[in-house]
Phi, psi and omega in degrees: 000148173313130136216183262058356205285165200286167176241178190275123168260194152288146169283359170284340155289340177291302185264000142291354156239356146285331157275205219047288188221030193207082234246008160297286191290353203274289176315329132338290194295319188304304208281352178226066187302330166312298201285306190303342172263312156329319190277282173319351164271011177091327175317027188313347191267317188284326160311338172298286159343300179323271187296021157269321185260022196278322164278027170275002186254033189290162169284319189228176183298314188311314233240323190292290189296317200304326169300314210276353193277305186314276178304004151262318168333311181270292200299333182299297193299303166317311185293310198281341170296348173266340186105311210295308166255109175316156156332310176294299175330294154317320197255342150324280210274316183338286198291325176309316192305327202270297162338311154332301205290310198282344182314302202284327211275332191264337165281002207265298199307325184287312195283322174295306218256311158244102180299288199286011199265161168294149171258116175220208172074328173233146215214121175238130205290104149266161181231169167073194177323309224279298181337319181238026164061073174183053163311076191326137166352311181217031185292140178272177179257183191232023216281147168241090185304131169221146193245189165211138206276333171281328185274296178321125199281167206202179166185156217035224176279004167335108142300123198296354163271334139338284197300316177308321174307316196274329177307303198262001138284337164295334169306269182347300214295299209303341174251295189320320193285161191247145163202196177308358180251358196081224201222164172269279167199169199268115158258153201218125204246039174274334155330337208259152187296107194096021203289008157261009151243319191292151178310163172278007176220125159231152200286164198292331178248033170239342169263350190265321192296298191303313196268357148297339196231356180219357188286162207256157177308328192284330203283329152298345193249196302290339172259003159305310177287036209224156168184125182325125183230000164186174215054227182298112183257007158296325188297333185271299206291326179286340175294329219268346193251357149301315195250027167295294181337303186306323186282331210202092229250090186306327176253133176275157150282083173282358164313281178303358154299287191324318191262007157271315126358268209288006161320305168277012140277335143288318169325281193292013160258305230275325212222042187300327184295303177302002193288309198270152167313114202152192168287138168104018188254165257218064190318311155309343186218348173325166144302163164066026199238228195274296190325327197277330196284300161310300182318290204318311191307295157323294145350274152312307203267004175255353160266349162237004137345319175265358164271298197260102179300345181294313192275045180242051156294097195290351177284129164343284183291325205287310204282000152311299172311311186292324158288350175293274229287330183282014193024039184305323196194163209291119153341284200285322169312318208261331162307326253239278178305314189285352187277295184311344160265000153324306176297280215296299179286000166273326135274018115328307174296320165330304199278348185261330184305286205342279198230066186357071191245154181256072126341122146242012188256142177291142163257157201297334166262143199298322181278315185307313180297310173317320158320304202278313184310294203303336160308333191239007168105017174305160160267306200240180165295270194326354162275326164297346177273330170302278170334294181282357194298297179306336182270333191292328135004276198265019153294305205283331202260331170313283203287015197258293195311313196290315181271026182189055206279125191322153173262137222271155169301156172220154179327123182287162193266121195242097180310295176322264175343281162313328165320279189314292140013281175262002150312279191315006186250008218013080185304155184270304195298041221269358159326278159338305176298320165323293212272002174266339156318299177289002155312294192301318178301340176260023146104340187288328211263110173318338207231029178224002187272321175299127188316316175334266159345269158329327169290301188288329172304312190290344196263351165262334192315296166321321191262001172308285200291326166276024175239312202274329152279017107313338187285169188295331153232117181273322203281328179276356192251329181281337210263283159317295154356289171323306159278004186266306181268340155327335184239011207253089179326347202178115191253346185295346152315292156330277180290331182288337204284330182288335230250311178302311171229076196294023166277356201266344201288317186285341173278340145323293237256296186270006160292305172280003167269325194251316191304102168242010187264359204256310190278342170302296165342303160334305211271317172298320170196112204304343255236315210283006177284326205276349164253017165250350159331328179286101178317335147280018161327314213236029158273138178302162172294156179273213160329146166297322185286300198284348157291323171294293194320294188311312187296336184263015172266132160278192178212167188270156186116329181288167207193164174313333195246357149253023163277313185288351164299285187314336198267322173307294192311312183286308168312310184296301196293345174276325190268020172272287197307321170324299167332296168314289187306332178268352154310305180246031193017073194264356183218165168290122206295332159296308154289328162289351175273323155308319110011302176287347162312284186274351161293344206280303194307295164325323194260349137354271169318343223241265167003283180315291149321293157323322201276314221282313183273345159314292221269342166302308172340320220269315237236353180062214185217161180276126176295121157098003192253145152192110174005117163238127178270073156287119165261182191239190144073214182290309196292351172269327143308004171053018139237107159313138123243173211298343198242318179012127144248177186268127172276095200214123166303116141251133172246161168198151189260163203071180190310098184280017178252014150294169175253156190253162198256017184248196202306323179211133224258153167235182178266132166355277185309296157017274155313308175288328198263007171239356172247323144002279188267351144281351175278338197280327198285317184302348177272331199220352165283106200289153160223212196283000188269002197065191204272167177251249176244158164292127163228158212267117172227053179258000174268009167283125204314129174070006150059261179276344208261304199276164202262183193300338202214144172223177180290187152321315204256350155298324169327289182291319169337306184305301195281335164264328157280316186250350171306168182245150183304306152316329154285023213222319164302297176307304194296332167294351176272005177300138179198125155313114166262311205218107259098207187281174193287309175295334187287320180303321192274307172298340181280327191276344170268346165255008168310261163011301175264318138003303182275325169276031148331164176247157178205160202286115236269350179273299174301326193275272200299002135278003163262321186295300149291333148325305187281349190268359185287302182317307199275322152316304197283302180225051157219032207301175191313163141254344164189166229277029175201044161277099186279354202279295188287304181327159174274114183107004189290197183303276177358241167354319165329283200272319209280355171281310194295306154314323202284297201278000182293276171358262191314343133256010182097325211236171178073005169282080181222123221286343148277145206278347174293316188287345185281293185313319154313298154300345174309304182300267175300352185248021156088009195290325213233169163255151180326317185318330202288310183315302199307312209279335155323253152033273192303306201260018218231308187285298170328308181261341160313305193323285202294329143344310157297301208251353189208045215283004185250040171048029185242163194294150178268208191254113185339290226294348202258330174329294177319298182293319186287321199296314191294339175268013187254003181085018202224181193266320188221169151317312189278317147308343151313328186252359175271329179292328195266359152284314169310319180286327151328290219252018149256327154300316186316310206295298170335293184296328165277333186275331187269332193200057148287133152313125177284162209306319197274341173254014113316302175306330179286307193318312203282341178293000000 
């Protein structure tokens, strides 16, 4: 037997100590005389009954569950204070009655407000303890509302989100409020996405949306626990199997493993007074305490949860066991944990009787302890201190070893030896060097700590320090290094691949001396060194087709959610070797921007599929529909740099007031804008392979306000009625990437004709200068080689080049060389306009790399952006990048100058 766990007493014993020290349960008893003489007669079966039946002579449902909460309360508390009832049990019928209550309570509100309606349409989510049916005593619920805007019954001109509003405060009120009968249980909706904007209900497909493209890490850990536990329960059950994938991920986010971890270390700053052991200690958030038992458990199931469906069990002790019996984690730990947390919630439960608070601290005064102890069968406090010291023990060193893992033997540290060592290389720094080597050596550096490690460290370390004091900047490469293994999960990967191919140590070298955006790459994944290994590393990317082919290969056994690992992976390293290749410049900074293009484009296509052939199993296809991708911005015009993000349309053809044909079928519009943001997730959700592009879809009709995916033919509406001039400026750089070839093709001629509308030439150049205005005012330089943002920049640039697309119809093509160029010949522009295009189009790939805060880079780094900018020197690099400033400048006075009267109106 456990032990603390209670032993069996009498329940007359039971209930003498509870009036005695428990002044909740004294008053229970007073106030229920009935039930209370069942229990002194010993009859614990027939009180169970009582308080099954305690509300039937109530006047309402309300005053009917508060009786009925009350008399399981007292009965529950006497059985377990007896011995009589296990733990599961007391935390069990807790959570059925809550389940119950909202059932009852939420049919009380439908028969007032729609007497004749079915009950649906509304759905409620529990999370937390209610979520994995292990209700504490005096535990509030966690509930999440959920409707459906077609089902939820409505009445006059109610709109349903009205009704939802009013359903789930009333819901809140009808359990939260207290009245002579007490209360049902304390509900607490901070839970719910936003919850200091958001409605207490929200519709099904704005919550199913919110936890595919935006939830926070704790909030996947919070749906380990999660299950329609009352209302509509299809409606609960198609939420939670939608937004399966988000709880339970075949590839993790190990970020987000990392910021559940750190959680209980905020906890345990945040809640410092309850950290130490004693009176006053925080049994819930303490070290060693419930939280940490729950994390462990959790943790785990969220890193193998998603391979193995057997560990996806929301009760504590159960997903211990399942990770146990799955040889997830150490057999005797999770015995280890689950008896303490057994122990723990039982005292617990001790501390919510007394005056039915939801408490978790031990208390801080001598009698108050005493109090609690003599309720559980105790003499003193210090014997309850007793009990729990050993489990707090060994909770707190379990759960210490998974976030904070003891250090490994390590290597001795031979000082003499490293002296000599960085003497012989005759170093200018060699101090620096010194103390970040014994840095590394001392045991502190996560990705150094395994003896493994250190070995593989020491045995590259001599040729580390000549490729590193050899580099173009030894003080910034040392200095990056630093921060490289510092951030580095592991080094041991990392020192072997060098240590294997001492040819990378000197491209090692001008990575971290000119790169800092390379070495940041590194620093996520050390692995991407290993592909440069190859010899076409540093060959431009082939076709956008022949790249899809490369991105989309499997193995057998793979499933959707290690293809987006793989499609991360294969992405980072063609766009890592890009980098590279404009490091040692092997290519022209224009075809490699070209290049970050077509991989961009390809792992679209890959993607786009996967999800599309995914999202089908579910939901089948709509007849006659089908998927369009446009992209804008640079990828659409087909030059990327390394920061890019994606500028992306979605469109679809067909009826949008079909219906899809699969198992669980939606309406058209429906169906595209939910397989939409699943494609947008497949695009911008980092795993463990890391992240992939930002993508952007606010250049879509009617921009936030409008939905993710529209038809075709609201598309073209849009854009011949209702665009804005500036939306008229994006479209011209639009270029299809993805959908049938023909479809593709009809979108892009009627983009075209679109854009060649006639407009008035006056009215075109005063919106054009308005929005570059607009963008002055809140978007200044970020520093003085913002090539984009400066006056005479990229910017200025392309709105002369949009201006004159516009304004004549011609030259429409989504590459901007090629447009500037028909420009050009056809007499709009002068040739200067190609060059400085060029310049500075070569110029922000460079700096993108190497000077991503648009600030002068470092004397040692100068030589390389001017030879990748197309120029000889530094200094020539900036008198060309004046000249080209000051032909856009020129351009921009001859095309959008302000005429006389609208300078005198700015200044009146």
């Amino acid at each position: 037997m456990i032990a603390g766990l209670p032993e069996k007493t009498s329940l007359q014993n039971a209930l003498e100590r509870a009036r005695d020290n428990a002044p909740f349960l004294a008053m229970a008893m007073q106030v229920q005389p009935e039930l209370t003489d069942l229990l002194a007669a010993e009859n614990f079966e027939a009180a169970m009954e009582y308080s099954r039946r305690a509300g039937d002579g109530a006047e309402s449902v309300r005053q009917k569950l508060r009786q009925e909460k009350r008399a399981l309360a007292l009965t529950l508390a006497i059985g377990d204070l007896a011995g009589r009832l296990p733990l599961t049990d007391v935390i069990t019928q807790l959570s059925d009655f809550a389940d119950r209550a909202l059932d009852e309570a939420l049919a009380d509100i439908y028969a007032a407000r729609y007497p004749d309606a079915a009950l649906e349409g509304f759905s409620i989510i529990g999370l937390g303890k209610h979520g994995s049916r292990e209700l504490n005593y005096s535990s509030d619920i966690d509930p999440i509302f959920i409707y459906d805007p077609d089902k939820i019954p409505v009445r006059g001109r109610e709109e349903p989100s009205d009704a939802a509003r009013r359903i789930g405060q009333q819901l809140v009120e009808a359990l939260n409020s207290r009245d002579a009968d007490g209360y049902v249980f304390r509900v607490d909706m901070r839970l719910r996405p936003s919850p200091e904007v958001s409605p207490v209900a929200l519709p099904m497909e704005a919550a199913i949306s919110y936890y595919e493209s935006s939830a926070l890490a704790w909030e996947q850990a919070a749906f380990i626990r999660s299950r329609a536990a009352a209302g509509d329960q299809q409606l609960g059950q198609d939420f939670l199997e939608t937004i399966n994938p988000f709880i339970w991920r075949r590839s993790l986010d190990y970020g987000a493993i990392k910021n559940i971890g750190s959680v209980s270390t905020q906890i345990r700053d945040h809640y410092a007074a309850g950290q130490i052991f004693g009176p006053g200690f925080d049994l819930k958030r303490g070290r060693g305490g419930i939280r940490e038992a729950e994390f462990y458990a959790q943790m785990h199931q969220l890193i193998f949860g998603g391979r193995q469906p057997d560990l996806r069990v929301p009760a504590t002790r159960d997903a211990l066991a399942a990770l146990a019996a799955a040889g997830r984690i150490d057999a005797d730990k999770a015995r280890v944990l689950g008896e303490a947390y057994e122990v723990y919630r039982i005292v617990e439960h001790r501390l919510q009787m007394v005056n039915d608070q939801q408490t978790h601290s031990l208390p801080d005064e001598e009698a108050a302890f005493d109090r609690v102890a003599r309720l559980h069968g105790l003499e003193t406090g210090q014997q309850m201190l007793d009990l729990l010291a050993p489990h707090v023990d060994a909770v707190g060193k379990i759960y210490d070893d998974l976030i904070e893992p003891e250090d490994s033997a390590l290597l001795p540290a031979d000082e003499d030896k490293l002296g000599a060592l960085l003497a012989s290389k005759n170093l200018s720094e060699a101090d620096a060097y010194l103390q970040a080597i014994k840095r590394w050596r001392s045991g502190k550096v996560t990705a150094l700590r395994s003896a493994a490690a250190q070995e593989s460290f020491e045995a590259i370390l001599p040729d580390l320090v000549d490729a590193i004091s050899a580099a173009p900047n030894p003080s910034q490469a040392l200095a990056r290094l630093d921060s490289l293994i510092e951030k580095l999960p592991t080094a041991i990967n990392f020192f072997r691949i060098l240590e294997a191919r001492p040819g990378l140590l000197d491209l090692l070298g001008k990575i971290l001396s000119h790169a800092p955006v390379l070495a940041d790459a590194l620093a996520q994944r050390a692995e991407l060194f290993d592909g440069l290994i190859d010899a076409t590393a540093l060959d431009l990317p082939p076709s956008v087709e022949v790249l899809a082919q490369q991105f989309a290969r499997t193995e057998p056994g793979d499933d959707y959610q290690i293809l987006l690992d793989r499609v991360r992976a294969r992405v980072g390293e063609k766009r890592f070797a890009l980098g590279v290749q404009l490091i040692e410049g092997r290519h022209d900074a224009l075809d490699i921007s070209a290049g970050y293009a077509r991989v961009a484009e390809a792992a679209i296509q890959v993607l786009a599929d996967a999800t599309i052939a995914e999202f089908q199993e579910t939901h089948g296809k709509v007849a006659g529909g089908e998927l369009l991708i446009l992209a804008l911005g640079r990828l659409g015009g087909e030059a990327l740099t390394d920061a890019s993000d994606l500028d992306l349309v979605f469109l679809f053809t067909g009826d949008h007031s079909a219906d899809s044909d699969g198992q669980r079928s939606l309406g058209a519009t429906q169906y595209f804008n939910r397989l939409t943001a699943r494609i947008v997730t497949a695009l911008s959700v980092p795993t463990a392979a890391g992240p992939l592009y930002e993508v952007d879809t606010r250049l879509r009709p009617s921009g936030t306000q409008g939905p993710l995916a529209v038809t075709l033919e609201s598309f073209y509406k849009y854009q011949r009625d209702s665009a804005w001039t500036w939306e008229h400026m994006a479209l011209t750089r639009a270029r299809p990437v993805y959908g049938d070839k023909n479809a593709r093709s009809e979108l892009q001629n009627e983009i075209y004709e679109i854009l060649r509308k006639d407009r008035e030439p006056e009215a075109l150049r005063k919106a054009v200068r308005k929005m570059r205005l607009d963008i002055v005012e809140h978007k200044p330089p970020k520093g003085p080689l913002d090539t984009k943002m400066m006056e005479g920049g990229l910017v200025d640039w392309e709105f002369i080049v949009h201006f004159l697309q516009l304004k004549t119809g011609a030259a429409l093509s989504p590459q901007l060389g090629t447009a500037v160029r028909a420009l050009a010949a056809a007499g709009h522009l002068g040739e200067d306009m190609v060059t400085a295009h060029e310049l500075m189009t070569r110029l922000l790939v460079a700096l993108r790399l190497m000077s991503p805060d648009c600030d002068f880079p470092p004397e040692t780094s100068r030589g390389l952006i001017a030879r990748a900018a197309g120029q000889e020197s530094w200094n020539a690099l900036l008198d060309g990048y004046d000249q080209a400033r000051q032909c856009v400048i020129d351009e921009w006075n001859r095309h959008l100058r302000p005429d006389p009267d609208e300078i005198l109106g700015d200044i009146n």
